[in-house]
C-alpha positions in Angstrom: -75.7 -13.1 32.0 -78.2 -15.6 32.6 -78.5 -16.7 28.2 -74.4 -17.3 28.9 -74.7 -19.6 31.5 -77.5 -21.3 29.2 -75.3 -21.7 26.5 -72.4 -22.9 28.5 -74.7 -25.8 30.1 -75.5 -26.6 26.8 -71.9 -26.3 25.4 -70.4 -28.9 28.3 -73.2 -31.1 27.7 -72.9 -31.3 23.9 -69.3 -31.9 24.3 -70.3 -34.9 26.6 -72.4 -36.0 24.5 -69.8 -36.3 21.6 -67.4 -38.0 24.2 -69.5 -40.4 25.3 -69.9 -41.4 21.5 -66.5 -40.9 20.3 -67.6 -38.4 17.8 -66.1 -35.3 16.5 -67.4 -32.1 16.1 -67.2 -32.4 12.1 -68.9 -35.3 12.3 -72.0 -34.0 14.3 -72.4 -30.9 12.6 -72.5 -32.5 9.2 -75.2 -34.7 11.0 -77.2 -31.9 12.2 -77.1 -29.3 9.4 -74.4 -26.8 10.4 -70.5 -26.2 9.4 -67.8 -27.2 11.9 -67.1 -23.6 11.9 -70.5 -22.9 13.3 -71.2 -25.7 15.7 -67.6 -24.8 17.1 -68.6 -21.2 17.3 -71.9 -21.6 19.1 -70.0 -24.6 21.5 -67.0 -21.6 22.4 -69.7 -19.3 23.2 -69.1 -16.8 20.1 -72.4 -17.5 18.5 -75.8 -18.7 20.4 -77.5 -21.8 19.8 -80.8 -21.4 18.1 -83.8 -23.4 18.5 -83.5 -25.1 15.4 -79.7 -25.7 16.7 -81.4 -27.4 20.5 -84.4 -29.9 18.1 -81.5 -31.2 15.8 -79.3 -32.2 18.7 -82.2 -33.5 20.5 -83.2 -35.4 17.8 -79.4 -36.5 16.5 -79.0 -37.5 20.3 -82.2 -38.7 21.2 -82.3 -36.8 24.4 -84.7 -33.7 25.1 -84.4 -29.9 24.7 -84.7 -29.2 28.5 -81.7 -31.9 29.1 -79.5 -30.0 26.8 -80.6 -26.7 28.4 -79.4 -28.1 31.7 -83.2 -28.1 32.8 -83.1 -31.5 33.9 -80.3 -34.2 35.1 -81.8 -36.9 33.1 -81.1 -37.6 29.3 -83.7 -39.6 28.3 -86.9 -39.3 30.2 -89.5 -41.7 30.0 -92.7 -41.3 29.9 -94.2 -43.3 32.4 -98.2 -44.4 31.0 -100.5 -45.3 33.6 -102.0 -48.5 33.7 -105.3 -48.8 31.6 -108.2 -47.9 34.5 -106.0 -46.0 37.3 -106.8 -42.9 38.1 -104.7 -40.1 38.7 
C-alpha cells in the first residue's frame, strides 16, 4: 500500500509540474524517453515508475528524485557551500 501512495505523490506532482509549464503529456514523454501510452499508464497508477522513469523527470524538470517522491516540499534545493574557512 505504501509503493501506491508513492506513486500517487509522484503522479500529482508530475502533473503539477506539466501545469505549471503548460505542457502536455505527449510532449513530456517524447522528452523523457517514453510513449504517451506509458507515461499516462505509470501517471493513472496502472504501471510503476521506474528509477530510470524518477532521473529523467528530475533531470527534464530540474528538480530532485526525493521532491518527486514526495520526500521533500522543496523543488529545487540548494546546496548551501560554506564559506571558505568555517567550520562546521
Amino acid at each position: 500500500m505504501r509503493l501506491q501512495t508513492q506513486e500517487n505523490k509522484t503522479a500529482q506532482i508530475v502533473l503539477d509540474l506539466l501545469d505549471t509549464r503548460n505542457m502536455t503529456q505527449s510532449a513530456l514523454a517524447n522528452e523523457i524517453g517514453l510513449t504517451r501510452q506509458a507515461l499516462s499508464s505509470k501517471i493513472n497508477g496502472t504501471r510503476s515508475f521506474t528509477k530510470k522513469d524518477y532521473v529523467a523527470l528530475a533531470d527534464f524538470f530540474d528538480t530532485s528524485v526525493d521532491y518527486l517522491m514526495g520526500r521533500t516540499l522543496d523543488p529545487w534545493p540548494v546546496d548551501t557551500p560554506q564559506a571558505e574557512g568555517v567550520a562546521s
